[in-house]
N, C-alpha and C positions, 0 to 999 in steps of 0.2 A: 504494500500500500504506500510506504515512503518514497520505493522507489517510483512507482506512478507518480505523487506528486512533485519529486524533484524532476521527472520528464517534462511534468507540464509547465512547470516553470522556467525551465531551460528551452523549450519550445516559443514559451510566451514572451522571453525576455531578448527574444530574436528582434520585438518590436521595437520603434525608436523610441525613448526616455517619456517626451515629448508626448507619444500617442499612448503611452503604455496607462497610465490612469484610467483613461477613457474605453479602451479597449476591456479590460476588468471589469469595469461596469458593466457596461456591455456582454458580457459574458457572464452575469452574474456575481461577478464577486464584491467585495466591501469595497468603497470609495476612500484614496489616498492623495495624499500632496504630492504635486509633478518636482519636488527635490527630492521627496524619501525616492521616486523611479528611478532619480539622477544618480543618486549616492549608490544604490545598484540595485538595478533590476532585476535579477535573479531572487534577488531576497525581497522585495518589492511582492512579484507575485508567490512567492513561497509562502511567506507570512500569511497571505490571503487562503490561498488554498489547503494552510494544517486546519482552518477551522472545519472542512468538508469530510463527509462521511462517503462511505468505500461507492456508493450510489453516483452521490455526488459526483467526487472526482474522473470515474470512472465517464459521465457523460460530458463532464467538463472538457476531459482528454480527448475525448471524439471531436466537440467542437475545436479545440484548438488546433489537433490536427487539420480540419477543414481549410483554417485557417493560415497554417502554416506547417510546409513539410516537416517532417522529422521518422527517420527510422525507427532509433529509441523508441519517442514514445508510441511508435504505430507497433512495435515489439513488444512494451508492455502491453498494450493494450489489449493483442491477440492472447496472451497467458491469459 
């Protein structure tokens, strides 16, 4: 399950600084300050996605694949 969500943050932190707040929303997640995106985006959406249950994350993953390629997480995702 950790590992799902550190995919999807590594996925989602592909996005610019700049779009990354907006994009989170948008996909569900809590709303953040575009410097915590700045300071690093990886941990940005990390933060957001431990509060998600296995459900959750699990459809989150789907969307952000949509979203944006990644092997990883299209690897977890098939387990």
């Amino acid at each position: 399950m950790e590992f799902l969500k550190e995919n999807i943050a590594a996925s989602l932190s592909s996005a610019k600084a700049y779009n990354l707040p907006k994009l989170c929303v948008d996909l569900g997640l809590p709303e953040g300050e575009e410097s915590e995106a700045y300071s690093s985006k990886h941990y940005y959406v990390l933060k957001r996605v431990q509060l998600l249950g296995k459900e959750q994350a699990i459809a989150l993953g789907k969307q952000a694949l949509e979203r944006f390629s990644s092997y990883q997480l299209e690897e977890t995702l098939d387990l």
